[in-house]
C-alpha positions in Angstrom: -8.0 2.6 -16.6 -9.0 3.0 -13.3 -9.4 0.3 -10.6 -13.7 0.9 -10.8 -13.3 -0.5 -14.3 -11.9 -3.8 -13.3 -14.0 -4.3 -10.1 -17.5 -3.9 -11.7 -16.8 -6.7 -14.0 -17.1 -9.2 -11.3 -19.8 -9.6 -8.8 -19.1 -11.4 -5.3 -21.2 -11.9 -2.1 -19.9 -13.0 0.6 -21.1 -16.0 2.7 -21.5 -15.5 6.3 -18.6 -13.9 8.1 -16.4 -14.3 5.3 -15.5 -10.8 4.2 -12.5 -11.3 4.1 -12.3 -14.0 2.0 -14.4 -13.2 -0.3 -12.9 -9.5 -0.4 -9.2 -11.4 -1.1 -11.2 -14.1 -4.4 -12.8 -10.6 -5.2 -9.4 -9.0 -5.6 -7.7 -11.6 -7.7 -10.2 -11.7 -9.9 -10.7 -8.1 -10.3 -6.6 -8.4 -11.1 -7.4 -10.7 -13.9 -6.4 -14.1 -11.5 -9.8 -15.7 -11.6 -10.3 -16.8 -7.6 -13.8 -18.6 -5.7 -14.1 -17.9 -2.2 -13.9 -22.0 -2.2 -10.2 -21.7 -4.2 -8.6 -19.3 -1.0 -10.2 -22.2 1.3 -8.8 -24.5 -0.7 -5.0 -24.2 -1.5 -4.4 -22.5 1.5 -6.1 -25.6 3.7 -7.6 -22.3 6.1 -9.8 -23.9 8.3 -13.3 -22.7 8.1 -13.5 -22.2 11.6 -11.1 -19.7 12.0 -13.1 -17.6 9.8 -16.1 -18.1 11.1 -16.0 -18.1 14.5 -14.4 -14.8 15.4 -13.0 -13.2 12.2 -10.1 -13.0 10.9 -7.6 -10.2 11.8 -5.9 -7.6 9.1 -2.9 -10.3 10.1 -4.4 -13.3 9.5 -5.7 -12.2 6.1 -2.7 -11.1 4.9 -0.8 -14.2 5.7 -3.8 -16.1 3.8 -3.5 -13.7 1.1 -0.1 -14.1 0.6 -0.1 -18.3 1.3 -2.8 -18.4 -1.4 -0.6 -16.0 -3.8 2.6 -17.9 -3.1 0.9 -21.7 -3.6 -1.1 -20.3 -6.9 2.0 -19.4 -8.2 0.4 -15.9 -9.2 2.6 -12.9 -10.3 1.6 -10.5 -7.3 3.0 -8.9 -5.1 1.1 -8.5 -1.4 1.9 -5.5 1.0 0.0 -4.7 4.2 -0.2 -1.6 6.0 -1.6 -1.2 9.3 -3.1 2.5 9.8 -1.6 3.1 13.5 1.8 3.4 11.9 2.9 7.0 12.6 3.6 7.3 9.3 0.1 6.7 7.7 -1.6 10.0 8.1 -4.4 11.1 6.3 -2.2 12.9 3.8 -0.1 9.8 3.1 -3.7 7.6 2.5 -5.1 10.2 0.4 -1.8 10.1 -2.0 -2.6 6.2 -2.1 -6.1 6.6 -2.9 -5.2 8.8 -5.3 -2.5 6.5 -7.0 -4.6 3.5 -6.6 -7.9 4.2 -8.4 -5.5 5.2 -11.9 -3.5 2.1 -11.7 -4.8 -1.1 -13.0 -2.4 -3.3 -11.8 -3.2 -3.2 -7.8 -6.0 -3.6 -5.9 -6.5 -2.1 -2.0 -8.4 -4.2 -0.1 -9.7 -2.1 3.4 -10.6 -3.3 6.7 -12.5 -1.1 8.6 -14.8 -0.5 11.1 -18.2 -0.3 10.0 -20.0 2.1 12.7 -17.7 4.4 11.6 -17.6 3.9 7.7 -21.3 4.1 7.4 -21.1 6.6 10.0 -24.3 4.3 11.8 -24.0 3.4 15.4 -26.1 0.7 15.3 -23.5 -1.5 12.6 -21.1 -3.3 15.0 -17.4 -5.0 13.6 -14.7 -4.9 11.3 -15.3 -5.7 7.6 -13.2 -6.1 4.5 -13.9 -4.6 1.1 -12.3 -3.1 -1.9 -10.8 0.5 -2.9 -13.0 1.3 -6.4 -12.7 4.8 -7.0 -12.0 8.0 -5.8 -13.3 11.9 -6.4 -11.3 14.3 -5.5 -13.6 17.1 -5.9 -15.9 15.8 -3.1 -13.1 14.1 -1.6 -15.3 10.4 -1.4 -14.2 7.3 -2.5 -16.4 4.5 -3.7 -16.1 0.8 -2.0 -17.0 -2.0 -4.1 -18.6 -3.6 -0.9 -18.2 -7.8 -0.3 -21.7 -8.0 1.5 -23.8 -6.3 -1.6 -27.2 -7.4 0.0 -26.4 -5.8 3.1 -24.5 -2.5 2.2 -24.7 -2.4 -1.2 -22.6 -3.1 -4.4 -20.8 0.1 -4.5 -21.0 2.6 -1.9 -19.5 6.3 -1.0 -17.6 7.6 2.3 -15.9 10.5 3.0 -12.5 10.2 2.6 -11.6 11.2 6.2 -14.3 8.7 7.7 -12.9 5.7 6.2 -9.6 6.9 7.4 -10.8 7.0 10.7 -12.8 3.7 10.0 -9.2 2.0 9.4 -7.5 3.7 11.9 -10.1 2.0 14.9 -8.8 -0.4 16.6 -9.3 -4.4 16.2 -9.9 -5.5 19.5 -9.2 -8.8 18.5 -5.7 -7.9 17.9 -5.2 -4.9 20.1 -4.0 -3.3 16.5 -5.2 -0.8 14.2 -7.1 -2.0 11.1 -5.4 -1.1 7.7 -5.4 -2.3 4.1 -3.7 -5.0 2.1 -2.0 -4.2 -1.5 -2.2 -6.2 -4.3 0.4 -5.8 -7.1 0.6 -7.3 -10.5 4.9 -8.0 -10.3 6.7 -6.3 -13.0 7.4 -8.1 -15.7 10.9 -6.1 -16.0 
């Protein structure tokens, strides 16, 4: 069963400037761990400001991820890799991809930048969404978007443009941008 199966099966929209948020209650929920935006807010006591106001980081959205993970009890495991590691290449993403769209039990949440996803210079900012699918034949993988109304549910980039997209830079950080894994834990 590929990931695309699990994602379409619940719809999210985000409220405003909360991508990543919503992208993290989109995730567990899409990993069978039913989550509200209002739930991450919630048991991890995240102030709403410091979503709002400037974003939150790759970082910062991790450590929510995995606060919210650890306080729900949930059986997941929560991995983050930031793309301006020397050893995430293109070749090393593309395996991922390639893993992650067969395997049922993880979901990869990107941030990226969204000039450079949508390959449109007038879209400013980072942005959080989900890993649905992947072809390799055309060598495009399919988001399953958090801001439907303004990019659409499910959308397709070149594989090599979202790499680049998560590769950019997060001036807010001085640090790539990157994706976060989530794992069901072995029961074994």
């Amino acid at each position: 069963m590929k990931d695309f199966d699990n994602i379409q099966l619940a719809e999210f929209q985000q409220p405003i400037r909360c991508c990543n948020v919503t992208a993290l209650a989109y995730a567990m929920t899409s990993l069978g761990f039913t989550a509200t935006v209002d739930d991450i807010f919630y048991v991890t006591k995240l102030p709403i400001a410091s979503v709002l106001d400037d974003g939150m980081t790759l970082a910062e959205t991790y450590d929510t991820c995995v606060k919210y993970v650890g306080n729900s009890n949930l059986p997941l495991t929560v991995n983050l890799e930031y793309f301006d590691n020397p050893s995430m290449t293109m070749e090393k993403f593309t395996d991922i991809v390639e893993k992650a769209v067969v395997d049922a039990n993880d979901i990869h949440i990107l941030n990226f930048n969204t000039k450079i996803a949508h390959n449109n210079p007038n879209l400013e900012g980072g942005h959080f969404s989900l890993l649905a699918d992947y072809n390799p034949s055309s060598q495009e993988i399919t988001i399953a978007d958090t801001n439907p109304k303004r990019y659409t549910r499910f959308w397709k980039c070149p594989i090599d443009r979202m790499y680049k997209a998560c590769v950019d830079k997060d001036s807010a950080c001085d640090r790539s941008r990157g994706m976060i894994i989530l794992q069901k834990a072995s029961l074994n």
